[in-house]
Backbone as ProteinMPNN parsed JSONL, in Angstrom:
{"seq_chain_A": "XXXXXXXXXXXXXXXXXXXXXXXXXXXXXXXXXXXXXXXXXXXXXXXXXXXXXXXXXXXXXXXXXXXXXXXXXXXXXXXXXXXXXXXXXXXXXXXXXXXXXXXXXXXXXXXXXXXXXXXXXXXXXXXXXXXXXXXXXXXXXXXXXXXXXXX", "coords_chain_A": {"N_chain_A": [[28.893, 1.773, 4.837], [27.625, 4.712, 3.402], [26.26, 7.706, 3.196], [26.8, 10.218, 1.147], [26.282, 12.567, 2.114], [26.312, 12.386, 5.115], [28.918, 11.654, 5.051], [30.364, 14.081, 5.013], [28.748, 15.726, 7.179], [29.864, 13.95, 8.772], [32.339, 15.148, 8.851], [34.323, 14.987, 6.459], [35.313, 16.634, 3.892], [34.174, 17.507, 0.576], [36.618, 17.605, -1.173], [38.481, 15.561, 0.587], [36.557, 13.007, 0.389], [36.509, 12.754, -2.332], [38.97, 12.134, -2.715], [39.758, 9.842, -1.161], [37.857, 8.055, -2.935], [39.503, 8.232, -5.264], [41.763, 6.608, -4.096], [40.749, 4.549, -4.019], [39.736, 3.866, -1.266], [36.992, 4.185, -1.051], [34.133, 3.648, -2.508], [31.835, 4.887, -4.966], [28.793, 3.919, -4.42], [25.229, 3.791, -5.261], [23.348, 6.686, -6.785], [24.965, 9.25, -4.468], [25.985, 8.119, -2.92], [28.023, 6.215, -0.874], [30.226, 3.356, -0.551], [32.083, 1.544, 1.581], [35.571, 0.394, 0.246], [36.354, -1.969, 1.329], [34.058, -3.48, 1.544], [31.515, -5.951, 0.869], [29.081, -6.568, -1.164], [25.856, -7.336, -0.672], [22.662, -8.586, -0.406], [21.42, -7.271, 1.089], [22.981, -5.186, 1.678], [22.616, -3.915, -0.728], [20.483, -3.208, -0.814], [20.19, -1.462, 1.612], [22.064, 0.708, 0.389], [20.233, 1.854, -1.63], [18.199, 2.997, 0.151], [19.532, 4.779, 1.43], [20.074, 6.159, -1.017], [18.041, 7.244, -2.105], [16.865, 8.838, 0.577], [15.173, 10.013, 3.749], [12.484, 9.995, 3.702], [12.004, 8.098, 2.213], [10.547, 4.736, 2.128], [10.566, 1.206, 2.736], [9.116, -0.907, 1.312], [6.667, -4.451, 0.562], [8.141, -7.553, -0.976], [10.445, -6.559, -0.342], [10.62, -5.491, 2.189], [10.245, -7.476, 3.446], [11.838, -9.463, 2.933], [13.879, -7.622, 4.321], [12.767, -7.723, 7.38], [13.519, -10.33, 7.492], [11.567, -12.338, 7.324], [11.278, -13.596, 5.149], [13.715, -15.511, 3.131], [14.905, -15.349, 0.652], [16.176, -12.422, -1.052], [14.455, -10.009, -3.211], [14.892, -9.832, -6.559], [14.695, -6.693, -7.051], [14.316, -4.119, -5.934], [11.945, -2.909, -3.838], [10.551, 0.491, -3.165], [8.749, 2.37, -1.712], [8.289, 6.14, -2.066], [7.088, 9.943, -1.63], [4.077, 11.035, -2.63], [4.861, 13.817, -4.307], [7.648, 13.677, -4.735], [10.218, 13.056, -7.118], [12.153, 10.869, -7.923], [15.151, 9.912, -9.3], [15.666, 7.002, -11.847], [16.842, 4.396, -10.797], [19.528, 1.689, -10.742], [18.052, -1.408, -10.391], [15.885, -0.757, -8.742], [12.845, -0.332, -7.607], [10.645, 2.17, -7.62], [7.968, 3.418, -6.132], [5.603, 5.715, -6.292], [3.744, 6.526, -3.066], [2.715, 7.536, -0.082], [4.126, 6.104, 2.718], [1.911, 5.377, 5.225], [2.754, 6.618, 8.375], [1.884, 5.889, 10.219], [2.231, 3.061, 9.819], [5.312, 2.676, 9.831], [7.964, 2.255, 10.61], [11.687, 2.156, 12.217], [14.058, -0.304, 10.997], [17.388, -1.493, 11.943], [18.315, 0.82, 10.898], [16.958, 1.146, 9.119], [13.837, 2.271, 7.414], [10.878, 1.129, 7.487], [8.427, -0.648, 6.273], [5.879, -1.368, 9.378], [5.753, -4.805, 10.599], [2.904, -6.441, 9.974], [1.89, -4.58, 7.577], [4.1, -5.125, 5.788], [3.847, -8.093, 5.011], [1.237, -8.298, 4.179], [1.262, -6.426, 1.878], [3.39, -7.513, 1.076], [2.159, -10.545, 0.489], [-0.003, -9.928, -1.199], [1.331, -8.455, -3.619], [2.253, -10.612, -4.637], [0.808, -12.533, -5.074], [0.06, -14.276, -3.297], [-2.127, -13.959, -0.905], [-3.191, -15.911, 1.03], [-1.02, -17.022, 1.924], [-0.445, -14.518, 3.367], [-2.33, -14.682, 4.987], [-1.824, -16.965, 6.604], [0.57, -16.261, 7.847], [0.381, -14.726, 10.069], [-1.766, -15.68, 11.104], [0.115, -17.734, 12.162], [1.246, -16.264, 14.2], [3.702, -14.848, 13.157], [3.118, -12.383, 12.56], [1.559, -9.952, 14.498], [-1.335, -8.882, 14.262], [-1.979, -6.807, 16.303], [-0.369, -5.225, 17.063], [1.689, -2.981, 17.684], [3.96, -1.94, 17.728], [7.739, -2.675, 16.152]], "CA_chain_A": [[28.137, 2.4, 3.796], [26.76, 6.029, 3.752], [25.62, 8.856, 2.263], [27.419, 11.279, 1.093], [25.353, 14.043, 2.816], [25.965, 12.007, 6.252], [30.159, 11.797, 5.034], [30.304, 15.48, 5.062], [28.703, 15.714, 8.169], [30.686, 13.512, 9.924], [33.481, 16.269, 8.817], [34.404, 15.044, 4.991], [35.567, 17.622, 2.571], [34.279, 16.862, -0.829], [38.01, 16.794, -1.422], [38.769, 14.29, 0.996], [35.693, 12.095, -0.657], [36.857, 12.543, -3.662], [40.415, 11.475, -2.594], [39.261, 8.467, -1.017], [37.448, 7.502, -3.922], [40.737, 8.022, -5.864], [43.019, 6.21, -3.81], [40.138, 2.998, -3.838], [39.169, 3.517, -0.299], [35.885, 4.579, -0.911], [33.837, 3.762, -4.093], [30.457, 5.006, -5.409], [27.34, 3.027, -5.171], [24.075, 4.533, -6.004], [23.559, 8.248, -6.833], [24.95, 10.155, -3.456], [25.991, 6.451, -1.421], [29.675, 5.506, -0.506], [30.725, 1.95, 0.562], [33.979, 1.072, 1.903], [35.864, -0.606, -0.909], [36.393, -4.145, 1.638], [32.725, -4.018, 2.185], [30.97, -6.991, -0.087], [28.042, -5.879, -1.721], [25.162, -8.526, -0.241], [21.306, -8.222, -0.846], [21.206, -6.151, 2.516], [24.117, -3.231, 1.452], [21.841, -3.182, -1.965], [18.853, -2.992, -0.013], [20.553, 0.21, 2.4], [22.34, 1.737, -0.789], [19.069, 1.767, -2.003], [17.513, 3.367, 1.202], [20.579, 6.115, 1.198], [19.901, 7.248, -1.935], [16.276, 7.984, -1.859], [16.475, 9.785, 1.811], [14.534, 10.215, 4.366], [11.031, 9.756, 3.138], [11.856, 6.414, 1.768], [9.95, 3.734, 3.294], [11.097, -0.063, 2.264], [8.309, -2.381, 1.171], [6.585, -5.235, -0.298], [8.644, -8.247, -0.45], [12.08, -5.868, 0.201], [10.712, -4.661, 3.708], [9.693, -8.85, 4.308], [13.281, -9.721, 3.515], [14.703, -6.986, 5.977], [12.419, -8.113, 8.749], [13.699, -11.956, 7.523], [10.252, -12.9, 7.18], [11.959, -14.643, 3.929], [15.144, -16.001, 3.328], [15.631, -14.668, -0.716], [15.627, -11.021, -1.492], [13.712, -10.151, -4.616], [15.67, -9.174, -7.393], [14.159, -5.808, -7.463], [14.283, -3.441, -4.388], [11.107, -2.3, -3.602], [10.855, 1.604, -2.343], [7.863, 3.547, -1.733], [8.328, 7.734, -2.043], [6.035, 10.618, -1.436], [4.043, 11.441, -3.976], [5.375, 14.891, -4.445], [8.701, 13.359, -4.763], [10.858, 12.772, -8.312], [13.652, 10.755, -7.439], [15.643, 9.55, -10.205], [15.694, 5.683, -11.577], [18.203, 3.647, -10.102], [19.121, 0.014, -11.338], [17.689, -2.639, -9.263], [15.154, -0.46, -7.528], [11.575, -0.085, -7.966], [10.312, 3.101, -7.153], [6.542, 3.259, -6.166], [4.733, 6.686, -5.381], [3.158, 6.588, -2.533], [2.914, 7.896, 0.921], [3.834, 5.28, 3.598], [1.421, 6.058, 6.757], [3.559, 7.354, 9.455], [1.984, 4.884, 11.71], [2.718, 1.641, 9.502], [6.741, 2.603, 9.452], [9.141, 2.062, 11.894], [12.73, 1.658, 11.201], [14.584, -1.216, 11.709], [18.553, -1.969, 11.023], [19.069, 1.888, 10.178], [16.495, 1.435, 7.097], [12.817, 3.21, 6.95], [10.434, -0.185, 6.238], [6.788, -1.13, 6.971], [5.905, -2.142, 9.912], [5.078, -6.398, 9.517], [1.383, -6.46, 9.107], [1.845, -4.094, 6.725], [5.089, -5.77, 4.99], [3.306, -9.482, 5.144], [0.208, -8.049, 3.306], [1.767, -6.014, 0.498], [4.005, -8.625, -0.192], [1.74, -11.531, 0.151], [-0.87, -9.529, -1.816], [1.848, -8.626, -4.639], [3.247, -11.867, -4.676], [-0.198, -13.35, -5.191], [0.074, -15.097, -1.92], [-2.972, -13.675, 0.154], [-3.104, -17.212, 1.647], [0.374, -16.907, 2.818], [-0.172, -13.836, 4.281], [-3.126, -15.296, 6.364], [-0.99, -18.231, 7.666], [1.838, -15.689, 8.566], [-0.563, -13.794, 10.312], [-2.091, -17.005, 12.146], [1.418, -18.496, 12.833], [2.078, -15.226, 14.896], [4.943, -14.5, 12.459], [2.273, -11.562, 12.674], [0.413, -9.792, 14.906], [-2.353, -7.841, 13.737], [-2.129, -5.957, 17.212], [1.583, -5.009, 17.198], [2.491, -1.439, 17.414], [5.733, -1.805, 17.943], [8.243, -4.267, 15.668]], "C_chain_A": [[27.511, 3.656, 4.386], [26.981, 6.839, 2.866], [26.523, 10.049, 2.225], [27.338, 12.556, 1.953], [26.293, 13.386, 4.635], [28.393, 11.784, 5.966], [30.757, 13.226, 5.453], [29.831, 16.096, 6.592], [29.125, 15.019, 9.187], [32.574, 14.177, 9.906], [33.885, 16.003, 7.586], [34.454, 16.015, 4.464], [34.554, 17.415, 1.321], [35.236, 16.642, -1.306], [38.427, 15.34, -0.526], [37.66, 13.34, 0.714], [36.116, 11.954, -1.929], [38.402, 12.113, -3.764], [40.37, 10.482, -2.547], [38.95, 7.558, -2.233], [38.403, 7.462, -4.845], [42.019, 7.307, -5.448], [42.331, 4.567, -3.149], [40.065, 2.905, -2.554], [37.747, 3.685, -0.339], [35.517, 4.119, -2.393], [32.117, 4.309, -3.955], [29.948, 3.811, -5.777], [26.572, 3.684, -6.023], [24.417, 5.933, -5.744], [23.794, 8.741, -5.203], [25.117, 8.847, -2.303], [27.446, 6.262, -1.556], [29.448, 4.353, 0.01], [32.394, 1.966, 0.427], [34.462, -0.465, 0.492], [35.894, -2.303, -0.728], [35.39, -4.24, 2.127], [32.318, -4.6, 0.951], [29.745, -6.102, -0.377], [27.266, -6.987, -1.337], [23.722, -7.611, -0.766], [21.162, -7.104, 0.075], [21.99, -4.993, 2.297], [22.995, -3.211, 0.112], [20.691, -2.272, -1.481], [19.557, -1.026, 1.187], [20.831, 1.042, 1.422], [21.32, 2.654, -1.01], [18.421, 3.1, -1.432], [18.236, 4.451, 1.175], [19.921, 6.952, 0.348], [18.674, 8.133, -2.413], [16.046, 9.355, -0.551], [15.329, 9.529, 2.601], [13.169, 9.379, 4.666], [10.979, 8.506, 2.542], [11.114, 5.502, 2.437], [9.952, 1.834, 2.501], [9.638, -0.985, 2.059], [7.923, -3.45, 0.339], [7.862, -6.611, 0.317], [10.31, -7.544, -0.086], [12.078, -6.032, 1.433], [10.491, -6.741, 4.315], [11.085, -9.265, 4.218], [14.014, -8.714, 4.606], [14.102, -7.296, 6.975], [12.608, -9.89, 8.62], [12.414, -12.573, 8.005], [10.479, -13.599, 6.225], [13.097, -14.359, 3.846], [15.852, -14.872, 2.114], [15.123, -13.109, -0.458], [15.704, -10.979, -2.73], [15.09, -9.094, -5.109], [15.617, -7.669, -7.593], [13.831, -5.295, -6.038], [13.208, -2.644, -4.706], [10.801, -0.987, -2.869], [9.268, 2.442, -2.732], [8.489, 5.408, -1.098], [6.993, 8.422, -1.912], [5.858, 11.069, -2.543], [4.279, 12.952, -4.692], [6.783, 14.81, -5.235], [9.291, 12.701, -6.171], [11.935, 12.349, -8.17], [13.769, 9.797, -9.216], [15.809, 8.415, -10.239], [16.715, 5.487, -10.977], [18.544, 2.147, -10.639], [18.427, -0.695, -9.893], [16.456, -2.05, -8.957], [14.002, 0.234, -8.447], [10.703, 1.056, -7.196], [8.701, 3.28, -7.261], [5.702, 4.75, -5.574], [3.657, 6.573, -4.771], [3.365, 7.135, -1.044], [2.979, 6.387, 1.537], [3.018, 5.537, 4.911], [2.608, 5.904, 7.615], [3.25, 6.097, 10.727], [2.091, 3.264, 11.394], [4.376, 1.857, 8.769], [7.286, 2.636, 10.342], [10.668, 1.833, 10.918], [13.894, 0.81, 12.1], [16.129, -1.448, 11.269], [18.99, -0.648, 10.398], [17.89, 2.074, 9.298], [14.779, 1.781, 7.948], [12.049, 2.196, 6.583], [9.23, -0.376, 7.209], [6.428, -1.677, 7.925], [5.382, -4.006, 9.352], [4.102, -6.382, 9.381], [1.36, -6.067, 8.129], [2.794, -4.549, 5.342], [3.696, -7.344, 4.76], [2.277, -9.625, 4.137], [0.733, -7.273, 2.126], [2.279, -7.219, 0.25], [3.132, -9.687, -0.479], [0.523, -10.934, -1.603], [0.19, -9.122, -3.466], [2.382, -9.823, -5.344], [1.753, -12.937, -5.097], [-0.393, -14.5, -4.274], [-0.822, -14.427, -0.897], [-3.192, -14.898, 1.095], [-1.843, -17.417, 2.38], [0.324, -16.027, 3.88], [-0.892, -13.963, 5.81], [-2.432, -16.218, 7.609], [-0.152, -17.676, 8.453], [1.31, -14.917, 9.539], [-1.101, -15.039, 11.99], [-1.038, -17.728, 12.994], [2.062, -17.611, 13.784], [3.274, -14.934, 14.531], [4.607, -12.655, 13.085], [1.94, -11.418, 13.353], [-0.207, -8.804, 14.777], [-2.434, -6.082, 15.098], [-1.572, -4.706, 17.178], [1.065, -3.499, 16.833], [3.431, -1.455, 16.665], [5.96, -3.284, 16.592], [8.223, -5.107, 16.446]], "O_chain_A": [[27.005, 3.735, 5.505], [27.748, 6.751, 1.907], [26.882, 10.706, 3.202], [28.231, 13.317, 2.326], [26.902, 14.283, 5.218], [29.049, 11.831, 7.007], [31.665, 13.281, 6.282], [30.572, 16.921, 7.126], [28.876, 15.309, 10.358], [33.566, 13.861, 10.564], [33.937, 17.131, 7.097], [33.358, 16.575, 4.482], [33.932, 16.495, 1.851], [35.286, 15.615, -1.982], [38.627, 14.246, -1.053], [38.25, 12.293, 0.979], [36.005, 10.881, -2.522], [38.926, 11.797, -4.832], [40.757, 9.792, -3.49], [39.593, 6.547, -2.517], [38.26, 6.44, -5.517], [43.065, 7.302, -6.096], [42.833, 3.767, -2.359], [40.32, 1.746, -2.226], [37.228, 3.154, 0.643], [36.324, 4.164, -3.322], [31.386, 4.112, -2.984], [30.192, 3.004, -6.674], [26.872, 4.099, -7.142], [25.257, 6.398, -4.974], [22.762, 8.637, -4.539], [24.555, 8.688, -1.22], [27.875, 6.166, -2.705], [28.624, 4.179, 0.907], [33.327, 2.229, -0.331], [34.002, -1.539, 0.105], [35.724, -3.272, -1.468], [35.311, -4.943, 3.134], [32.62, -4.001, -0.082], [29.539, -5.028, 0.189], [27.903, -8.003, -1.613], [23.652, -6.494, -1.278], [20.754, -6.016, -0.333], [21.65, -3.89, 2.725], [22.46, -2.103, 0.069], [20.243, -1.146, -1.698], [19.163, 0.14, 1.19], [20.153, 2.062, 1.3], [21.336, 3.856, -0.743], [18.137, 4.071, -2.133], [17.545, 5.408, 0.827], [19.368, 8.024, 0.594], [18.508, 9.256, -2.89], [15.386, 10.39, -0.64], [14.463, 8.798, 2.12], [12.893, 8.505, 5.488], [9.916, 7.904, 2.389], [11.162, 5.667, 3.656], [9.077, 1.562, 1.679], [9.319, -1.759, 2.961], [8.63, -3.62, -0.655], [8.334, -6.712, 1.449], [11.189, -8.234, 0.432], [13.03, -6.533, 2.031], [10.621, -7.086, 5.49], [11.665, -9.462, 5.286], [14.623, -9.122, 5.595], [14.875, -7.219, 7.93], [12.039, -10.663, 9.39], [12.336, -13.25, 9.03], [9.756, -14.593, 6.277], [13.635, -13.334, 4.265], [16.731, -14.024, 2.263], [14.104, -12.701, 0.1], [16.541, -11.547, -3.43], [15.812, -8.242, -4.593], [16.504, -7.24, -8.331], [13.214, -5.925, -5.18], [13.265, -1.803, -5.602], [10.745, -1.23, -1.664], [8.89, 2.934, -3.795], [8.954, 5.697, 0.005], [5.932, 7.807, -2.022], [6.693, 11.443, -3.366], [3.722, 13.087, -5.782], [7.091, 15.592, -6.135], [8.74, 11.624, -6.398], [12.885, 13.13, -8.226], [12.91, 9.299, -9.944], [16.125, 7.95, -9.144], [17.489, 6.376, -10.624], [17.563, 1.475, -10.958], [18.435, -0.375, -8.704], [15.622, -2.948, -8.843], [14.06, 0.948, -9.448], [10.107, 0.739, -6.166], [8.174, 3.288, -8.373], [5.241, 4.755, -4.432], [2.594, 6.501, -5.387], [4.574, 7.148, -0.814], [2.208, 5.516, 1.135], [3.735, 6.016, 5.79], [3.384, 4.966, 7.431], [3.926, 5.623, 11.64], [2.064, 2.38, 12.251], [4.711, 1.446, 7.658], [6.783, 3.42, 11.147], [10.859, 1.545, 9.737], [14.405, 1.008, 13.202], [16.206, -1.627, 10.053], [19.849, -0.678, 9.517], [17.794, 3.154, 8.714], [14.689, 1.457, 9.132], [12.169, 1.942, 5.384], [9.124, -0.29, 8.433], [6.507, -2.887, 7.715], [4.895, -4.377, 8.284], [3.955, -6.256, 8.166], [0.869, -6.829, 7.296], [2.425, -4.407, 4.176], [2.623, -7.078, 4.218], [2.193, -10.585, 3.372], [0.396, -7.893, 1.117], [1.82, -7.974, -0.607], [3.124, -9.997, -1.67], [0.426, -11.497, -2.693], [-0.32, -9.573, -4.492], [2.856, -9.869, -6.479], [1.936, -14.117, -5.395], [-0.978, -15.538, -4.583], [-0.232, -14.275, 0.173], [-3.432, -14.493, 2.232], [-1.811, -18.019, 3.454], [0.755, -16.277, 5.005], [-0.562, -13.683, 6.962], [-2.466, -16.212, 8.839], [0.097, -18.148, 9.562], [2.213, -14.188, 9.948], [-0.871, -15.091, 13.198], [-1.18, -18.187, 14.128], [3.172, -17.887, 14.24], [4.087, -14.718, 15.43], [5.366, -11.92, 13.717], [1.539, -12.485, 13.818], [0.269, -7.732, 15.151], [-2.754, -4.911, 14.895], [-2.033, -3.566, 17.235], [0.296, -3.078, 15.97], [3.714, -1.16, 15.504], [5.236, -4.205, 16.213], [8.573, -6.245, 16.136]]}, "name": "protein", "num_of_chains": 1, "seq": "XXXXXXXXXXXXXXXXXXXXXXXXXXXXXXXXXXXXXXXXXXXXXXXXXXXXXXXXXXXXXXXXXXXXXXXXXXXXXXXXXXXXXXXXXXXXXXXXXXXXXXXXXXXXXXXXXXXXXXXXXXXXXXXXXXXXXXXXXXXXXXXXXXXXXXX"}
């Protein structure tokens, strides 16, 4: 899976993209995302698509960024993406677009993708999820540590 922008720079035409995509090696995901046609689509390629098509400035959270650090098993139906608030990105299905800045020093990126560090994942989600009690335990169970820099 990748980005159009990042096809092109790995030498891609727009003709040869647009060949590909005509001869079913390549198909369009989300706005400006390629996957390889024998790649499955799983919660995790939604979840990068996702991350592609936004750019950069994306930053994964909530319970999205707790399933990519497999802090939980299910990923929510609904891909969670914080943007800058400057930023007008266009809907997308699946994906929940939230303006906001992510601080710079609660993002790291893990797996390729742009996503909260965990304190910061653990507490949005528990706190959206109406699980502040969860997030304590995860927190206590050293799932968490409040310290942590680093992932």
């Amino acid at each position: 899976m990748l980005s159009v922008r990042q096809a092109e720079d790995a030498g891609l035409t727009p003709a040869a993209i647009a060949g590909r995509v005509r001869a079913g090696q390549l198909l369009r995901d989300l706005s400006g995302v390629l996957r390889a046609a024998d790649h499955p689509v799983t919660p995790r390629s939604r979840i990068r698509a996702a991350m592609l098509s936004l750019g950069d400035e994306a930053t994964l959270v909530g319970r999205s960024g707790a399933y990519w650090w497999r802090i939980i098993d299910v990923a929510p139906a609904e891909i969670q993406v914080a943007v800058p608030h400057g930023s007008r990105p266009r809907r997308r299905p699946g994906v929940r677009i939230v303006r906001r800045a992510a601080d710079p020093v609660d993002r790291v990126i893990v797996d390729g993708v742009a996503v909260t560090k965990k304190p910061a994942t653990v507490l949005t989600a528990a706190t959206s999820s109406g699980l502040v009690a969860g997030a304590s335990c995860a927190c206590r169970s050293r799932q968490v540590d409040h310290a942590a820099t680093d992932p």
